[in-house]
N, C-alpha and C positions, 0 to 999 in steps of 0.2 A: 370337595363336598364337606360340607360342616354337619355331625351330628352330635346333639345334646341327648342327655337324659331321658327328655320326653319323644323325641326322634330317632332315637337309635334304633339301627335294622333288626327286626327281630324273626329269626329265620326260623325259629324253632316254632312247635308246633303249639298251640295255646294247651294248656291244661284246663284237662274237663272238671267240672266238679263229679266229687264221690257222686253224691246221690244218682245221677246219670252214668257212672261206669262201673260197667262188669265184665274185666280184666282182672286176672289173676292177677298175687302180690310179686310174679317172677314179670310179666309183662309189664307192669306200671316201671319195677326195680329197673328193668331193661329201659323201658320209654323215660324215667328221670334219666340215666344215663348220658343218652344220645343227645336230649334236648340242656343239660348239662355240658355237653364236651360243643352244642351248636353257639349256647348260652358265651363258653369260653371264649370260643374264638368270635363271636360279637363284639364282645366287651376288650379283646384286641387290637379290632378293626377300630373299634372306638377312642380304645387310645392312641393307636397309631396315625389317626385324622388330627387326633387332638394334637397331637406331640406335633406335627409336621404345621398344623395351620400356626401354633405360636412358633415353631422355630422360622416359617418364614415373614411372620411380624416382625419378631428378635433379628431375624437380617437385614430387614429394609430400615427398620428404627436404628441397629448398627452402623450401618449404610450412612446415613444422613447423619447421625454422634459425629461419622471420619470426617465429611467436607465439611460441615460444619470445625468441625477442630482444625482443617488447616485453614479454613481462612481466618481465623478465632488468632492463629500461630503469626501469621502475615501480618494482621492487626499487632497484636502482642509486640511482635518484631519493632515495629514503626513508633509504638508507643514506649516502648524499653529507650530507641536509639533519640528520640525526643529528650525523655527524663534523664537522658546522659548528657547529651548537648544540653539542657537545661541547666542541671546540673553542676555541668563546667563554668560556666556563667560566675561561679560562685568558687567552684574549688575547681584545681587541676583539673584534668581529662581521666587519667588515668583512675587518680581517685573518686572521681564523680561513679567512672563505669565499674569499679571494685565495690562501691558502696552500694550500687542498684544491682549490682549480683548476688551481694549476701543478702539481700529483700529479697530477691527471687527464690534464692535457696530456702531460704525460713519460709517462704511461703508454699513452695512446693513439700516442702516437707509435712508443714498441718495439713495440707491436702491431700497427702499420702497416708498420714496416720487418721483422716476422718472417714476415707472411703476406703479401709482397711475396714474401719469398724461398720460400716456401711454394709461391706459383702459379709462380713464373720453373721447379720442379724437376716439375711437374706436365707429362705431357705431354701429346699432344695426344688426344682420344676416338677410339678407331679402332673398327671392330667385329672384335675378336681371330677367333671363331668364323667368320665368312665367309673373314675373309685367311685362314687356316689353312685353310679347304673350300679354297679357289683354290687354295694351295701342293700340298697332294692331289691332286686334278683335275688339276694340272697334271705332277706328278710319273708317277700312273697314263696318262696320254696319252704323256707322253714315251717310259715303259716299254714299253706297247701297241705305238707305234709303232716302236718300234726292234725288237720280239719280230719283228713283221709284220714288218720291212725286211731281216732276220735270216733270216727261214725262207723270202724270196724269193717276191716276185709276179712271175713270170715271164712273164703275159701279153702 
């Protein structure tokens, strides 16, 4: 089940506006609460859809990087043992397959230190959709609350 922002389950009870409630300031204190700790565990459920639906894109998209890499490797293989026999054509064997190894080496290597620097700028997986519901939730409570502290419970 995929939930966003504007879709997330919201279990807790709506907040009344001030002008229509007359509730003590210990029952509202009690009623943020509850709909607080409902709010909490919402906004987990949210991340926890979130977290699971990209880990299982990140597996099937992994998934396909693998076969694709070996058959990428089989290729490679066929085209390595070509540029050798080519190669040779020209110089020894030996040193035709010495000379297309230190290529490989130096090549593998700028490819290790560019997707070094690749992951180091990557940052960390967060679930954007939840944190953005919590910064919401928390901004509408703050408002709520200050309207009510505003228009005076003067019980």
């Amino acid at each position: 089940m995929t939930h966003t922002v504007n879709d997330r389950p919201a279990t807790a009870p709506r907040i009344q506006s001030p002008a229509n409630d007359h509730r003590s300031t210990a029952e509202l204190v009690k009623l943020a609460a509850e709909q607080m700790s409902t709010l909490v565990r919402d906004e987990l459920k949210l991340a926890q859809a979130e977290l699971a639906q990209k880990g299982k894109r990140a597996g099937v998209g992994v998934g396909m990087f693998g076969g694709a890499g070996v058959v990428a490797l089989y290729g490679v293989g066929a085209l390595i043992a070509a540029a050798i026999l080519g190669l040779a054509t020209v110089l020894p064997a030996w040193l035709s397959a010495l000379v297309i190894g230190v290529v490989l080496l130096v090549i593998a290597g700028v490819l290790a230190l560019s997707g070094k620097s690749q992951v180091s700028k990557a940052g960390p997986p967060m679930p954007t959709d939840a944190v953005a519901g919590v910064k919401a939730d928390i901004t509408t409570i703050t408002h709520s609350a200050r309207n009510h502290h505003e228009g005076g419970d003067r019980r």
